[in-house]
Every structure is written in structure tokens, then in C-alpha cells.
N, C-alpha and C positions, 0 to 999 in steps of 0.2 A: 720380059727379060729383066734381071737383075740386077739396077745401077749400082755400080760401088759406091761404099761409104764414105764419106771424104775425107780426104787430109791423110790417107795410107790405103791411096788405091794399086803401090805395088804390094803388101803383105798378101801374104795367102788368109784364105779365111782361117786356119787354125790356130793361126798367130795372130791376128790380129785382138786389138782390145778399145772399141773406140768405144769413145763416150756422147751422148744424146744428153745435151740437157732439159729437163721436161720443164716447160718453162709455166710460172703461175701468170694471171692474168688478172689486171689494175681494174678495180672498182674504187669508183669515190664513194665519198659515208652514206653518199644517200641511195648506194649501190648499182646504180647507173655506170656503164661503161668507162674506163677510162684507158682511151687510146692513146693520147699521150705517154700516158704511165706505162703502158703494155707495148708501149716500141722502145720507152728505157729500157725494159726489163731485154728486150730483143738484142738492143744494141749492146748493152754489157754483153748479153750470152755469146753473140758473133766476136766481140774482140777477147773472149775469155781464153783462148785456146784448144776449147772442146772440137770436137769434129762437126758436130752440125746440133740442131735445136727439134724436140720431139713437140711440137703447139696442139694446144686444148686439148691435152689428155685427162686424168686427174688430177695432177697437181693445177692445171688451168680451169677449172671447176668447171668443163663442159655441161654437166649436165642444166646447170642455170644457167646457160645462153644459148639466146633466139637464134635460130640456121642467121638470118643475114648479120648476126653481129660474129657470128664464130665465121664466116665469109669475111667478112671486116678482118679480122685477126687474122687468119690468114693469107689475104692480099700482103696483108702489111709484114709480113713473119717472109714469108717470101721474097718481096720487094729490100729487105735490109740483111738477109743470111742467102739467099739467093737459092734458086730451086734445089739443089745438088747438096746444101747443106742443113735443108727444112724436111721434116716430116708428118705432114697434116692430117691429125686422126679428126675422124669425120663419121666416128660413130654413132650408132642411135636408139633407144629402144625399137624404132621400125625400120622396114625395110626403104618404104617410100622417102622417109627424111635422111637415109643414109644417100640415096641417089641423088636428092636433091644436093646433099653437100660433097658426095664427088664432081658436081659438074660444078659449085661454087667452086672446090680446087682445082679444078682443072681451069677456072677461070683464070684463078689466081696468079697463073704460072706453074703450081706444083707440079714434082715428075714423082714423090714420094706421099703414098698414105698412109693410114692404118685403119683398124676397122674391127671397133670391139664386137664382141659377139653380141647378141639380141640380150636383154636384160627384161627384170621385173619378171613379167610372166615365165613360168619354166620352158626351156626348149630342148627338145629331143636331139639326140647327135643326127637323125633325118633330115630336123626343121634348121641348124645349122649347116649342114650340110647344102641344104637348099638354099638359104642365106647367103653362104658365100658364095654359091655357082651364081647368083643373079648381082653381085659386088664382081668377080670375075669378069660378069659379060659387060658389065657398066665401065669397066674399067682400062681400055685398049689406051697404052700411050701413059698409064700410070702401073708404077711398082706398088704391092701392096703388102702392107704385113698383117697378118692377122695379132688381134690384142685380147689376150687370155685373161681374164682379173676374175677366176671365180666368187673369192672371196667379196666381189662386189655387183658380182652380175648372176652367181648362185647356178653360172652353164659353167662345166665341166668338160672339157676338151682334153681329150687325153692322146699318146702320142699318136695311137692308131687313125684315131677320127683327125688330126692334123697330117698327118701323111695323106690323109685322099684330101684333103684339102689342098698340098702341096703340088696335089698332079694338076689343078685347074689353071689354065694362062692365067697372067699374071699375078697371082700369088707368089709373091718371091721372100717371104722372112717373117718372124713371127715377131711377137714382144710377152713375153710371161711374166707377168708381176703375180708375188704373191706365193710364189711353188719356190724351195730349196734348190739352191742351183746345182744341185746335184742330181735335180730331176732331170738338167738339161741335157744330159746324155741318153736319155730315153726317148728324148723326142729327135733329138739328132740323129739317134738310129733308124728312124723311121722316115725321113723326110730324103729327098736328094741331096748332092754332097752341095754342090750351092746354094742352099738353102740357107737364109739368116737368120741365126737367133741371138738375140740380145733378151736380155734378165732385167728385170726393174729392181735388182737386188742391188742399190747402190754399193753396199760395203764387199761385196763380191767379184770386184772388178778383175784383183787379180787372179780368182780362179775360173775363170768363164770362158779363158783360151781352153783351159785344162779338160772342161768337159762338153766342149766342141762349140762353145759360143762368138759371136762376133763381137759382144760389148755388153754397156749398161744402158741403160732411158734413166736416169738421175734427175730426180730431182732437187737434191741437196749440190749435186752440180748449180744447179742454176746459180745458188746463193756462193757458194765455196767450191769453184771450180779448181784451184789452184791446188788442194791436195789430191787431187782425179787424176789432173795434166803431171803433176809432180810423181804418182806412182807409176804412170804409166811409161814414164822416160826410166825411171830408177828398172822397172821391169823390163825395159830395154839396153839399158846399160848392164842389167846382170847381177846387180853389187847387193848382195842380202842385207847389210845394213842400211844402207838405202831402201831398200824394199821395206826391210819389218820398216822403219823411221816413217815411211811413205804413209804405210797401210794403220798405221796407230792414228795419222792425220785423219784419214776417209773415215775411219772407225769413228774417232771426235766427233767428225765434225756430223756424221750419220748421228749419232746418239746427242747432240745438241739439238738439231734440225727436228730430228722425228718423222721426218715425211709429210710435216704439218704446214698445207699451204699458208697458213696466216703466220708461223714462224719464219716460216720461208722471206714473205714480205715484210717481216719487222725485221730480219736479217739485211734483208736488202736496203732498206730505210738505213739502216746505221752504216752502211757504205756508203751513203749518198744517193741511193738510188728508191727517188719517192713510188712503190712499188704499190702504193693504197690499201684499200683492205679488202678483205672477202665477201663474197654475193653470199657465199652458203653459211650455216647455222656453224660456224668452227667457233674453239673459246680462245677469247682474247687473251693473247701473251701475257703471262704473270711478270711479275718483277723481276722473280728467278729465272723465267725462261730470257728475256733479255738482258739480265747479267750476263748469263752462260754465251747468250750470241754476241755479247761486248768482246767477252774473253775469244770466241772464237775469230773475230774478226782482227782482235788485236794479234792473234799470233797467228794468223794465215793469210792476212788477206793486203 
């Protein structure tokens, strides 16, 4: 069954426009965990105003962390945003370590996951298929969204093969980064009408009602949630100046951010919020790049 998304569980799905922010995750320099720093990063995201928090997707460099430290992260993302507004992806190149990390979430308290498709090796729309039926049967008591990133996992999900994905219990939403959201009317024809789809397309927030989406997974949310919450009210209110005014912010502050976890975190750092640095091989913030997040911080945040 499908839990609604938080903070606008009367909207219908057509209208609604919520926002996920994908949150990065604190390493100290000597790249060793850092949980202190990755429950700041939680706690900003909880009092930011967004709907709820998307934990160790890409922007939280899942791939370089251990099952019991991304369990770690989890408890903890749970424990401070609360099940109803957390979404614990818990994907894996195998099948074996994705179960192992749905029963870490479901330790954690989660009621919400996600579950990239299989990566590295190529897989067939079969061996997907089979995939998610054994993520399905693993998954009683958890909503699941499947998470599409061809561009980084090289499997190809298209809308047909996500429609029989959508018949299996609890499958209830996808997440598509990476595809034009104007694909997203493709896969929305193909799925049931409650079916969730959210876009990793931060600057696309406001058209994602338009072609039958429930939201965004942002990552630049995390760092500059305030022009997300800002468009999202002006798109409520109706007022086109407000809207274009709104949407020039998300624009900004998308083309300042980049989508670059280690921006993301020296972003964060100039708010206050000691966010650390990155496990993965990302290039350290130039000069320019943190002028551009001074400027943004100063006039958004």
C-alpha cells in the first residue's frame, strides 16, 4: 500500500509538488564516517520546510559505504525526520546486499525505501524483473520506490518494463533521475493511477504536476531549500510573478550547486553547517565555485 507523502497528504496526486531532499553524507579528511556531521546535515533538512528527506542515494555517496554504516545512517535519518518523512534507499549492485539492507531498514523504523536497479554488470529487463519480484517478496510492511539512474547504472527501464513492475505488492513509486521530465508522462501512462513518480530533476519542480508527477528528490534542496519551499507556495498562490521570481531562484541556485556532493557540503559549511568532505574521488571546490555559493547563500538563505 502507498503511504502518502508528508506535509500535503489532502492534495490529490496531480497536484501535488513535494519535495525530497537527497541528503549528502559527513566524512572526516581521513574519510572515516562522520555521524555527527550527517545528523547536522539531517537536522537542517527536517526544520528546512521540505516534505521529508531521500538518505544515501547519490548525493550520499552510497556506493562507498559499508551495509552497517549506511544501517548507521539510516537509524539515525529516521530517529530525527521520523518514518513518514524519511526515504531509505537501500540499493546494491546484488541482490543479497539489497536484503540484507531492507531488513537494516526495517530495523531502523522505516515505512519508506528505494531500490536502484542492479548496476555494473549489464541486466536484462528479465533479470530486473526478477530483481524486483525478490525486493517485492522481501518487503511486506515497507512502501517501495523503484530508482531508475541509467546514466549511472547503464539498465534501461523503460515505461513498459516499470508498469509490470508496478503490478508486484508493494511497489508503490518510482524515482527517475537523469531522463527529461517530460518522459514522465510515459511512464505515468503505463503504471496505475496511484502510482508515485518523483524526477531527480531539481529545476523541474514546477512542471512535474504537469506531466503527472508527485515531486522532486533534490539534492540542491538539501543545501538551498528555501527557493523549492518558496516556489512551491508562489505555485500555490497562482501569482506568475511570484512563480517566474520563484523559479529564476531553483534555476540559481541548481546552476550554482551542480548536483556536486562536495559543493553541496562546502555549501553547507558556509551556513554553518560543518557538513565534512567526501569518501568518493569528487574535485575539490575552486575558489570560484565558493564565491558563487557565498553569493548564493547570501541572497537565499
Amino acid at each position: 500500500m502507498s503511504l502518502p507523502t508528508p506535509a500535503r497528504t489532502a492534495s490529490s496526486t496531480a497536484t501535488r509538488r513535494d519535495i525530497l531532499a537527497a541528503l549528502p553524507v559527513a566524512f572526516h579528511d581521513d574519510g572515516s564516517l562522520d555521524l555527527d556531521g550527517s545528523r547536522r546535515i539531517v537536522e537542517f533538512s527536517a526544520a528546512s520546510g521540505v516534505d521529508g528527506a531521500f538518505v544515501l542515494g547519490t548525493t550520499g555517496e552510497f556506493p562507498s559505504l559499508s551495509i552497517e554504516e549506511r544501517n548507521t545512517i539510516a537509524a539515525m535519518s529516521v530517529d530525527v525526520l521520523g518514518p513518514e518523512r524519511t526515504v531509505v534507499h537501500v540499493g546494491a549492485s546484488s541482490l543479497h546486499e539489497v536484503l540484507l539492507l531492507i531488513e537494516g531498514a526495517r530495523a531502523a523504523g522505516a515505512l519508506r525505501i528505494a531500490v536502484l536497479t542492479p548496476y555494473y554488470l549489464p541486466a536484462s529487463d528479465a533479470a530486473v524483473e526478477d530483481f524486483f519480484a525478490a525486493v517485492s517478496r522481501a518487503s511486506d510492511g515497507l512502501a517501495v520506490f523503484a530508482y531508475l539512474f541509467r546514466d549511472r547504472t547503464g539498465v534501461h527501464v523503460g515505461p513498459e518494463l516499470l508498469g509490470r513492475l508496478a503490478q508486484l505488492p508493494n511497489i508503490v513509486g518510482v524515482k527517475l533521475s537523469g531522463e527529461p521530465v517530460e518522459s514522465v508522462a510515459a511512464y505515468r501512462a503505463a503504471v496505475p493511477d496511484d502510482f508515485e513518480i518523483f524526477t531527480g530533476a531539481d529545476r523541474d519542480l514546477a512542471k512535474v504536476a504537469d506531466v503527472g508527477g508527485q515531486g522532486v528528490v533534490s539534492g540542491i534542496s538539501s543545501v538551498f531549500p528555501e527557493p523549492f519551499v518558496a516556489l512551491v507556495a508562489a505555485l500555490e498562490s497562482g501569482d506568475p510573478e511570484a512563480i517566474a521570481q520563484a523559479q529564476l531562484a531553483v534555476d540559481d541556485v541548481v546552476d550554482t550547486v551542480k548536483g556536486d556532493p562536495a559543493l553541496m557540503k562546502a555549501g553547507l559549511a558556509l551556513r554553518g553547517i560543518d557538513a565534512g568532505v567526501a569518501r568518493m574521488a569528487l574535485d575539490t571546490p575552486s575558489e570560484q565555485d565558493r564565491a558563487e555559493l557565498a553569493r548564493a547563500v547570501a541572497s537565499y538563505a
